[in-house]
PDBQT receptor file of N, H, CA, C and O in Angstrom, charges set to zero:
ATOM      1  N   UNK A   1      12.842  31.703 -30.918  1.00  0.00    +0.000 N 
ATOM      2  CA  UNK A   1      12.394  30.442 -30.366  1.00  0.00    +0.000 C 
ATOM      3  C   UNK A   1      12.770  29.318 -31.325  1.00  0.00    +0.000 C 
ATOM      4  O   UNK A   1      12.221  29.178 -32.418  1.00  0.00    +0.000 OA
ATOM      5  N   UNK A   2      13.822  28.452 -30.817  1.00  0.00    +0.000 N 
ATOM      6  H   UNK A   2      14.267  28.565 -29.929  1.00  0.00    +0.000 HD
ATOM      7  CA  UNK A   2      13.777  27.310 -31.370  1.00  0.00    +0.000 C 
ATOM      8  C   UNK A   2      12.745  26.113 -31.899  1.00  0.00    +0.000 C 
ATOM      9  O   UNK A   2      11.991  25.699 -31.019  1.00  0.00    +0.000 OA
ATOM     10  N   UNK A   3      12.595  25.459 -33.301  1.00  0.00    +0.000 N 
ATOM     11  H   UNK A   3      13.207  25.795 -34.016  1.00  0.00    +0.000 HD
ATOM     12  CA  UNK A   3      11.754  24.485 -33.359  1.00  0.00    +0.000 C 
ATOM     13  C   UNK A   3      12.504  23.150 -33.759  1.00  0.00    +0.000 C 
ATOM     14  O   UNK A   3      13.450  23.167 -34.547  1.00  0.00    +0.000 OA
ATOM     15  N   UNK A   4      12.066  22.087 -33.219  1.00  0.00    +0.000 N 
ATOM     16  H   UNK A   4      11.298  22.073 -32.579  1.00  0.00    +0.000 HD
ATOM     17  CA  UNK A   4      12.282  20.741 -33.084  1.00  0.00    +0.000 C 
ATOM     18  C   UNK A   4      12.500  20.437 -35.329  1.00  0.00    +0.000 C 
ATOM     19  O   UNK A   4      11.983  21.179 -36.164  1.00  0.00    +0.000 OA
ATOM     20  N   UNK A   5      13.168  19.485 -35.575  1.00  0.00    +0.000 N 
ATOM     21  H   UNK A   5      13.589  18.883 -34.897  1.00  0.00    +0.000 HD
ATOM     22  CA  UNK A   5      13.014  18.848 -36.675  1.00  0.00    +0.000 C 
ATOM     23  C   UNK A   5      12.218  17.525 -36.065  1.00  0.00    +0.000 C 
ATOM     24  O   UNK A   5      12.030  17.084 -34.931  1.00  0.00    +0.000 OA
ATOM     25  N   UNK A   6      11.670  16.929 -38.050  1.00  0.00    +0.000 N 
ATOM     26  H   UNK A   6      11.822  17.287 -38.971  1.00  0.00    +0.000 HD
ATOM     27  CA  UNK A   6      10.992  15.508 -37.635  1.00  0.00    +0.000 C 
ATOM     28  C   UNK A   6      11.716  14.471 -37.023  1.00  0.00    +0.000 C 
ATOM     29  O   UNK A   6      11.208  13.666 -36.242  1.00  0.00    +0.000 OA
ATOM     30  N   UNK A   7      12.779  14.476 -37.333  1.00  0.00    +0.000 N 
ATOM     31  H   UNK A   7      13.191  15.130 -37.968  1.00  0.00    +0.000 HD
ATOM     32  CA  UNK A   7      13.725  13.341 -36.378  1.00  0.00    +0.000 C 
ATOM     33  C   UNK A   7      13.605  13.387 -35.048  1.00  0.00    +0.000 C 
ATOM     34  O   UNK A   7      13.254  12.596 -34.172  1.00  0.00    +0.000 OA
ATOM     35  N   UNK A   8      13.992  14.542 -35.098  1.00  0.00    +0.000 N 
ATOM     36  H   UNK A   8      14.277  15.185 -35.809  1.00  0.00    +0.000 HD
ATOM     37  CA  UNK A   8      14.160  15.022 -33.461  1.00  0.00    +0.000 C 
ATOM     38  C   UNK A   8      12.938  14.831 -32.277  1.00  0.00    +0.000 C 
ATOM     39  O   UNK A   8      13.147  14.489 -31.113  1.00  0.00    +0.000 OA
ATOM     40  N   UNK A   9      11.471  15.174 -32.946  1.00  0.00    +0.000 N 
ATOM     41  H   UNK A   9      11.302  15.452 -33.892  1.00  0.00    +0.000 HD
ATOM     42  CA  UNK A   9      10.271  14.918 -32.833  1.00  0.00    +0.000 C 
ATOM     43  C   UNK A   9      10.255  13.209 -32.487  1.00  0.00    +0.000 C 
ATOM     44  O   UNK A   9       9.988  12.657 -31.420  1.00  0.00    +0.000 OA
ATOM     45  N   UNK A  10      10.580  12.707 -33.589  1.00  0.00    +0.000 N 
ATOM     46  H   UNK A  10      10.797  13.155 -34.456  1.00  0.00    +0.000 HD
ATOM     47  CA  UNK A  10      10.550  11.067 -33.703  1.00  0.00    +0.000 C 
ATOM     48  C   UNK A  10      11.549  10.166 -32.488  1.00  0.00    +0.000 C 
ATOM     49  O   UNK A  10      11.486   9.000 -32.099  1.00  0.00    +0.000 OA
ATOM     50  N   UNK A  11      12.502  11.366 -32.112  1.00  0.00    +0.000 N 
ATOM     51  H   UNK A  11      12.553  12.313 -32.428  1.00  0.00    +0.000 HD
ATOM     52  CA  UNK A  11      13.349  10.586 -30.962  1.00  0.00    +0.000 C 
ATOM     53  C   UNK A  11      12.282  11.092 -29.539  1.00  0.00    +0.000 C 
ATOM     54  O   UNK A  11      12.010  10.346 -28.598  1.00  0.00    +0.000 OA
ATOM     55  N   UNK A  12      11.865  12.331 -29.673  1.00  0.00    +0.000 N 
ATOM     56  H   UNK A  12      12.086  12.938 -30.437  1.00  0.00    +0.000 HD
ATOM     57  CA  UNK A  12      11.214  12.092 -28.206  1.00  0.00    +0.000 C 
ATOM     58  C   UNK A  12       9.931  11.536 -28.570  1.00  0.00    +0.000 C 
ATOM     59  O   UNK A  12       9.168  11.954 -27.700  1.00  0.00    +0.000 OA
ATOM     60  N   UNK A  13       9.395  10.951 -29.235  1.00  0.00    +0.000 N 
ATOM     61  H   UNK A  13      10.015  10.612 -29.942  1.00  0.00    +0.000 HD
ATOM     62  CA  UNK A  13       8.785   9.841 -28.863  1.00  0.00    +0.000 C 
ATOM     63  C   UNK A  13       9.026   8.832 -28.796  1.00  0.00    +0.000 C 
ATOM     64  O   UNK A  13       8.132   8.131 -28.322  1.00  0.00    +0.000 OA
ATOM     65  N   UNK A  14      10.028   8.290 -29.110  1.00  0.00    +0.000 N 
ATOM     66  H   UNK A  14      10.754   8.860 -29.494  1.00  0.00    +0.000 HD
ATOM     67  CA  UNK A  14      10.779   7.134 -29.215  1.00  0.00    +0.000 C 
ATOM     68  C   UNK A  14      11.078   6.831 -27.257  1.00  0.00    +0.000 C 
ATOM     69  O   UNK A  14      10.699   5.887 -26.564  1.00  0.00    +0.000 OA
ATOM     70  N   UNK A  15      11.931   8.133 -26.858  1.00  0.00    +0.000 N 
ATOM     71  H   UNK A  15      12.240   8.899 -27.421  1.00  0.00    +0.000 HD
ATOM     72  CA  UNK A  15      12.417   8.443 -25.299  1.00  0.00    +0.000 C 
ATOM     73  C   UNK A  15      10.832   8.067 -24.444  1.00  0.00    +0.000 C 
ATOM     74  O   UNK A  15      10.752   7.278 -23.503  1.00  0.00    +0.000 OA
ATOM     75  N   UNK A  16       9.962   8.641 -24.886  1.00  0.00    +0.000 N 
ATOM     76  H   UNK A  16      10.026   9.282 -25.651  1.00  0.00    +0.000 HD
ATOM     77  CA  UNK A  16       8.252   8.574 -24.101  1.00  0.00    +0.000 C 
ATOM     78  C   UNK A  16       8.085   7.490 -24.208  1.00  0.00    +0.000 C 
ATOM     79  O   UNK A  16       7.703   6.894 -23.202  1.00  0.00    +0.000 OA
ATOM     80  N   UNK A  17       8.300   6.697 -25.518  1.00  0.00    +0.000 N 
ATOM     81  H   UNK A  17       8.611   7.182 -26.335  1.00  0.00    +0.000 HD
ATOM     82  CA  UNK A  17       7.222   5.392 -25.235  1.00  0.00    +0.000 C 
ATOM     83  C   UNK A  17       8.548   4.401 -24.282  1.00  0.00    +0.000 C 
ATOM     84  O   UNK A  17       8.014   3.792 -23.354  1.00  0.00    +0.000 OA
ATOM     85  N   UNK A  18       9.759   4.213 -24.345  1.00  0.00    +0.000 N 
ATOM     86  H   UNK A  18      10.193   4.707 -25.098  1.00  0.00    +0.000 HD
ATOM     87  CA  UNK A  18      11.081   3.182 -24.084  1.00  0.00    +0.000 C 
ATOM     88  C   UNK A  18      10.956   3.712 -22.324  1.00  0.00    +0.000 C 
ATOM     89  O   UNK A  18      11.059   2.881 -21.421  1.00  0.00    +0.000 OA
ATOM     90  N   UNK A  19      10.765   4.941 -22.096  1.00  0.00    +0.000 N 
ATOM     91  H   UNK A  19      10.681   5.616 -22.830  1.00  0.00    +0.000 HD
ATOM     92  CA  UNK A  19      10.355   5.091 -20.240  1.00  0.00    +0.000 C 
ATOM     93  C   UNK A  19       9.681   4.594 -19.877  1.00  0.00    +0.000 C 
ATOM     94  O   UNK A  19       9.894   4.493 -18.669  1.00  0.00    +0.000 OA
ATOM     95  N   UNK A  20       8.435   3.884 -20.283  1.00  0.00    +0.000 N 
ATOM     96  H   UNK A  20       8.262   3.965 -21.265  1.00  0.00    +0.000 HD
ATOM     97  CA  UNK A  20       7.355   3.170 -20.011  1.00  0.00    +0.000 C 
ATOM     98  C   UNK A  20       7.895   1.586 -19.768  1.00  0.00    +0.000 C 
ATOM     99  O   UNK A  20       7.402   0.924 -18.854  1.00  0.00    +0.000 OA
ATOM    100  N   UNK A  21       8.592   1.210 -20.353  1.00  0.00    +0.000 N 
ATOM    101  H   UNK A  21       8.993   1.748 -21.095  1.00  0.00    +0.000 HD
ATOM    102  CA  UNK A  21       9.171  -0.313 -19.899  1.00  0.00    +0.000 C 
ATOM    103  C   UNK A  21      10.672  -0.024 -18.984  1.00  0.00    +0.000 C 
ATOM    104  O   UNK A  21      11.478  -0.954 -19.008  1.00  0.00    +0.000 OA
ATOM    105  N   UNK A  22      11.029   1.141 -18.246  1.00  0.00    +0.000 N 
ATOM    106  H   UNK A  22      10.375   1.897 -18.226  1.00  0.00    +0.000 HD
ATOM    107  CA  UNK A  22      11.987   1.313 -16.990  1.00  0.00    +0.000 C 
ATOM    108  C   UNK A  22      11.236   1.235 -16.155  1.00  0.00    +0.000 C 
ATOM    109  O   UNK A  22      10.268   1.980 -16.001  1.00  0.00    +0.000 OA
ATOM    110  N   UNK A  23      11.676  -0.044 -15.197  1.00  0.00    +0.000 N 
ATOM    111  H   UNK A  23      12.462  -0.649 -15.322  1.00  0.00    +0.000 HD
ATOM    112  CA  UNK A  23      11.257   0.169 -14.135  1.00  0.00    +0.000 C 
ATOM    113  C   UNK A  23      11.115   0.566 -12.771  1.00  0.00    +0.000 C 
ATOM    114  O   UNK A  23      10.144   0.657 -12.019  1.00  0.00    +0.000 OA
ATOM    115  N   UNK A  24      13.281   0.944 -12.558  1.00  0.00    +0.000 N 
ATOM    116  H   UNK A  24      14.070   0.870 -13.168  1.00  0.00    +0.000 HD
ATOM    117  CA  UNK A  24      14.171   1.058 -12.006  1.00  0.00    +0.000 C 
ATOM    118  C   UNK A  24      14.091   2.397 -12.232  1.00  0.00    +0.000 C 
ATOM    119  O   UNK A  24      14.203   2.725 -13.414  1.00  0.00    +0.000 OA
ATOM    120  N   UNK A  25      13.823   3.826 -10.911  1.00  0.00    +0.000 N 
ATOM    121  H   UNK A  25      13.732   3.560  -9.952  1.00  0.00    +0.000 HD
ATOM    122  CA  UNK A  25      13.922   5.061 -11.288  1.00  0.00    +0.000 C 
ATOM    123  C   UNK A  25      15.099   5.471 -11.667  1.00  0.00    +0.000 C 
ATOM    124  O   UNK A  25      14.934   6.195 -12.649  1.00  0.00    +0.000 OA
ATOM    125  N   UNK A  26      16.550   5.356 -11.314  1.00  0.00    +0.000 N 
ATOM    126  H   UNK A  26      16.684   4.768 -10.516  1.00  0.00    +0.000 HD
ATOM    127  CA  UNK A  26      17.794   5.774 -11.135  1.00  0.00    +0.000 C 
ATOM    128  C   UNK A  26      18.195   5.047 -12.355  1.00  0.00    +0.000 C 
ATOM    129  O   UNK A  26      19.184   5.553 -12.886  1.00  0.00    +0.000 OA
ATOM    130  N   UNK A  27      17.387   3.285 -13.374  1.00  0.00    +0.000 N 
ATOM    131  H   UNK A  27      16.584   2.874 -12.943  1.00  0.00    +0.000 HD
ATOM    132  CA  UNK A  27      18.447   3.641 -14.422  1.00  0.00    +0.000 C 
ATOM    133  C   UNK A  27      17.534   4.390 -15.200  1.00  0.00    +0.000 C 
ATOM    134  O   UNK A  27      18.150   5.024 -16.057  1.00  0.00    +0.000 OA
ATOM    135  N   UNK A  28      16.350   4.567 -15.243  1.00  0.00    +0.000 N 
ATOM    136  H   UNK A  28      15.850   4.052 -14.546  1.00  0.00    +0.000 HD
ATOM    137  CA  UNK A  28      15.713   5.341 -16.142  1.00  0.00    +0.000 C 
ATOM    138  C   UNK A  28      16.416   6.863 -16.085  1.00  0.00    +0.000 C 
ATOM    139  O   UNK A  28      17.361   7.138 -16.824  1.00  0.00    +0.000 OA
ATOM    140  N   UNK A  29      16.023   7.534 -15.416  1.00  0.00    +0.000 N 
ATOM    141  H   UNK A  29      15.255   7.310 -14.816  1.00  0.00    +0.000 HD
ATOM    142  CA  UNK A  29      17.215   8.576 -14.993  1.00  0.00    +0.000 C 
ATOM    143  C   UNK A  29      18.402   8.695 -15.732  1.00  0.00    +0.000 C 
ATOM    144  O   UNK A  29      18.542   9.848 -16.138  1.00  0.00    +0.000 OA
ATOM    145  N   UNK A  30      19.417   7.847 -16.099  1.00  0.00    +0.000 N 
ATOM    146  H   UNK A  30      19.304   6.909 -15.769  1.00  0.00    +0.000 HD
ATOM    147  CA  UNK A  30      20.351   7.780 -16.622  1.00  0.00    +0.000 C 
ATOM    148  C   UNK A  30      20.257   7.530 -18.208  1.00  0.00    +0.000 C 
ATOM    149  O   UNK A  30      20.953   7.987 -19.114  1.00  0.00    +0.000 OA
ATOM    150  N   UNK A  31      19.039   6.551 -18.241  1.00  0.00    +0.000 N 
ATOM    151  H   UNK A  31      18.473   6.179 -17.505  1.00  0.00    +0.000 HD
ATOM    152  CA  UNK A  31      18.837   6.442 -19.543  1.00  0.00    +0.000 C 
ATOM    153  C   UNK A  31      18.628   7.667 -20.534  1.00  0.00    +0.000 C 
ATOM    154  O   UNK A  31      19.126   7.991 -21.612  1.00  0.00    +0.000 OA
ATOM    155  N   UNK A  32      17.605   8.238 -19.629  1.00  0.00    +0.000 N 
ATOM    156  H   UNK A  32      17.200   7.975 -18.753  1.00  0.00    +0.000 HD
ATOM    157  CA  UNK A  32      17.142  10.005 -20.051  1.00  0.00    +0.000 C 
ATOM    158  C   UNK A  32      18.160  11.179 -20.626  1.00  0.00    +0.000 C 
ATOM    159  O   UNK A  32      18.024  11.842 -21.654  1.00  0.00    +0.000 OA
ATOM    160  N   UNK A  33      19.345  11.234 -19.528  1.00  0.00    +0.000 N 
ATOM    161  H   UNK A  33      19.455  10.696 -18.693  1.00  0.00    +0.000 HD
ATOM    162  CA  UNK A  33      20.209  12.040 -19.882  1.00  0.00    +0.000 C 
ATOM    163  C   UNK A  33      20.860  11.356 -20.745  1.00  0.00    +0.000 C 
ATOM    164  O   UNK A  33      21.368  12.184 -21.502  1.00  0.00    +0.000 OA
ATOM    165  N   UNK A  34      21.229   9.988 -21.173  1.00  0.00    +0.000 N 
ATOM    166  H   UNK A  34      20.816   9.316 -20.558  1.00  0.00    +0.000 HD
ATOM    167  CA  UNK A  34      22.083   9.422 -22.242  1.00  0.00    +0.000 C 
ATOM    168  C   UNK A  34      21.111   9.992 -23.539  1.00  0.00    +0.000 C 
ATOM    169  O   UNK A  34      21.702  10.580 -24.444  1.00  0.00    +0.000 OA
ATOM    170  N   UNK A  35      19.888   9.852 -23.617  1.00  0.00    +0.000 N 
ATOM    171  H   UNK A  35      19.407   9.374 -22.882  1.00  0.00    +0.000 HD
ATOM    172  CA  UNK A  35      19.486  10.473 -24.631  1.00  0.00    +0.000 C 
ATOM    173  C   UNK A  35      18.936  11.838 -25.429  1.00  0.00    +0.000 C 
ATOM    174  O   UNK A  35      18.614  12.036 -26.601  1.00  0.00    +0.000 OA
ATOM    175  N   UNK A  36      18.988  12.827 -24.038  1.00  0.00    +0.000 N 
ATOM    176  H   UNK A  36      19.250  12.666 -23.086  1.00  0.00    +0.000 HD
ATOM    177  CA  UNK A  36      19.006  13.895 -24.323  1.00  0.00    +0.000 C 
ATOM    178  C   UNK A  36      20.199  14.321 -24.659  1.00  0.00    +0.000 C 
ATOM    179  O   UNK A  36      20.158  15.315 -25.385  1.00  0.00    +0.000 OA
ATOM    180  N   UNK A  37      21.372  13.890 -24.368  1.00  0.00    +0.000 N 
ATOM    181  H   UNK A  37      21.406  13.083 -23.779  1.00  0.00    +0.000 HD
ATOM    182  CA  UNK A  37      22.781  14.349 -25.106  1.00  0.00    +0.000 C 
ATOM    183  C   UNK A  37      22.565  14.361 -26.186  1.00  0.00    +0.000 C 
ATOM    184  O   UNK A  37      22.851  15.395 -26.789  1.00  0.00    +0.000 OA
ATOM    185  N   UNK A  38      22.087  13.459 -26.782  1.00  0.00    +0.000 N 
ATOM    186  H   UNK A  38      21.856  12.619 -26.291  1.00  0.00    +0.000 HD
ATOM    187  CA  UNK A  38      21.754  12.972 -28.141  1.00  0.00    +0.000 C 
ATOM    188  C   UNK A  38      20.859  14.000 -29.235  1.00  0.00    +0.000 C 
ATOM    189  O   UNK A  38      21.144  14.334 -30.385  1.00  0.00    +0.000 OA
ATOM    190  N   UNK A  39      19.615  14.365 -28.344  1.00  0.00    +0.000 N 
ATOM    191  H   UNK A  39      19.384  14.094 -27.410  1.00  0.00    +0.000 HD
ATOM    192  CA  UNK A  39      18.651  15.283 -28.911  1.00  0.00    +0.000 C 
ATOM    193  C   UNK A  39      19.337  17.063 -29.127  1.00  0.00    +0.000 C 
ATOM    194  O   UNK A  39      19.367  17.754 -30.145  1.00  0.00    +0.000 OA
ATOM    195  N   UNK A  40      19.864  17.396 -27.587  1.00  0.00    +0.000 N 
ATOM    196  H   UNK A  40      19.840  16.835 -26.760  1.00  0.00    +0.000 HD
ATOM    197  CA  UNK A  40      20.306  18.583 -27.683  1.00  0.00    +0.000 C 
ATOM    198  C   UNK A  40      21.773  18.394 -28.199  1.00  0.00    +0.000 C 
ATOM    199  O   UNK A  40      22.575  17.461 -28.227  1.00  0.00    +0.000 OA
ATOM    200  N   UNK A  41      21.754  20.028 -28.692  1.00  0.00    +0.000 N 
ATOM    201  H   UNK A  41      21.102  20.786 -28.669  1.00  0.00    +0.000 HD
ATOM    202  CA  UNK A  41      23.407  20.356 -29.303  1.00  0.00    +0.000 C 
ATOM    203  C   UNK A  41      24.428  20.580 -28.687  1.00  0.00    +0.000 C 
ATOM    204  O   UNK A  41      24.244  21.470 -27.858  1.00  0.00    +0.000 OA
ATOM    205  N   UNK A  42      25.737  20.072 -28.700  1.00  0.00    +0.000 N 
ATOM    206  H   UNK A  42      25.887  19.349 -29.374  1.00  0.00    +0.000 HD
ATOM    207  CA  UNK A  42      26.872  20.315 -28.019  1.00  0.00    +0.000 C 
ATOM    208  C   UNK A  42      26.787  21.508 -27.438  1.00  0.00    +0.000 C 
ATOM    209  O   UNK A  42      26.791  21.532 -26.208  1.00  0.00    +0.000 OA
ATOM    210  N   UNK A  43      26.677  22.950 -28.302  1.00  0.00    +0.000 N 
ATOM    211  H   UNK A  43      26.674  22.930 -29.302  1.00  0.00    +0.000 HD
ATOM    212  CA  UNK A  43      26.818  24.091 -27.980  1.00  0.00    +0.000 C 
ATOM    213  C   UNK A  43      25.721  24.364 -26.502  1.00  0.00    +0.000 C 
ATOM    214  O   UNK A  43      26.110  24.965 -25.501  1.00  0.00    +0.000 OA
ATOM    215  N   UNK A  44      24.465  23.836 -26.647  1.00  0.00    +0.000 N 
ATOM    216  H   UNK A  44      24.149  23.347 -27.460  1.00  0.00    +0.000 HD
ATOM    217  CA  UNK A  44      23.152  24.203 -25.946  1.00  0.00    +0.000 C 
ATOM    218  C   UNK A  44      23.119  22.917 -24.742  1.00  0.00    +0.000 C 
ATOM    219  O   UNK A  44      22.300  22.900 -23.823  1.00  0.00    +0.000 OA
ATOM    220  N   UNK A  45      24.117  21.927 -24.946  1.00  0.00    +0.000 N 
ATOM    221  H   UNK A  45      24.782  21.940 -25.693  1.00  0.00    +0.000 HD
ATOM    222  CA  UNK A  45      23.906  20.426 -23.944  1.00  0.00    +0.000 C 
ATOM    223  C   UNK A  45      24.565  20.876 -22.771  1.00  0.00    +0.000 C 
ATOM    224  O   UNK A  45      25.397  20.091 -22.318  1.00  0.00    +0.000 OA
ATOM    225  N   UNK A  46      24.281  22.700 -21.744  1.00  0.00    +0.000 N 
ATOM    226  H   UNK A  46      23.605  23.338 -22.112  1.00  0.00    +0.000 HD
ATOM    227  CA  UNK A  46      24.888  22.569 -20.852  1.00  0.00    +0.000 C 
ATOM    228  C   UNK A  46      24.031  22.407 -20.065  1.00  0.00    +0.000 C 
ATOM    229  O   UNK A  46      23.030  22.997 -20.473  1.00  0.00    +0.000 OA
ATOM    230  N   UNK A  47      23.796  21.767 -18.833  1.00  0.00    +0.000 N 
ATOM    231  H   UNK A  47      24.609  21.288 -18.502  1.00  0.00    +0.000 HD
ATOM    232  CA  UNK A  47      23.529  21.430 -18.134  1.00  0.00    +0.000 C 
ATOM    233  C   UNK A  47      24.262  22.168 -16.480  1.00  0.00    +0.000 C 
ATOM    234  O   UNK A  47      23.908  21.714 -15.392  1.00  0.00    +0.000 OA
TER     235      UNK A  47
């Protein structure tokens, strides 16, 4: 089982609190996956 680092921790809260001021579902949506690229690893970012 994988565990999160503090950064990594610190970006999804960063992602939780910045969804709260989208108000628009579809760009929030987009916003989401722009930043989960970010969180997960190339190898593991399949989707």
């Amino acid at each position: 089982m994988a565990f999160l680092q503090e950064s990594e921790w610190m970006f999804l809260n960063e992602i939780a609190y910045n969804i709260s001021f989208i108000y628009s579902f579809d760009e929030m949506r987009r916003t989401v996956l722009k930043w989960l690229d970010v969180l997960i690893g190339f190898d593991g970012a399949v989707f």
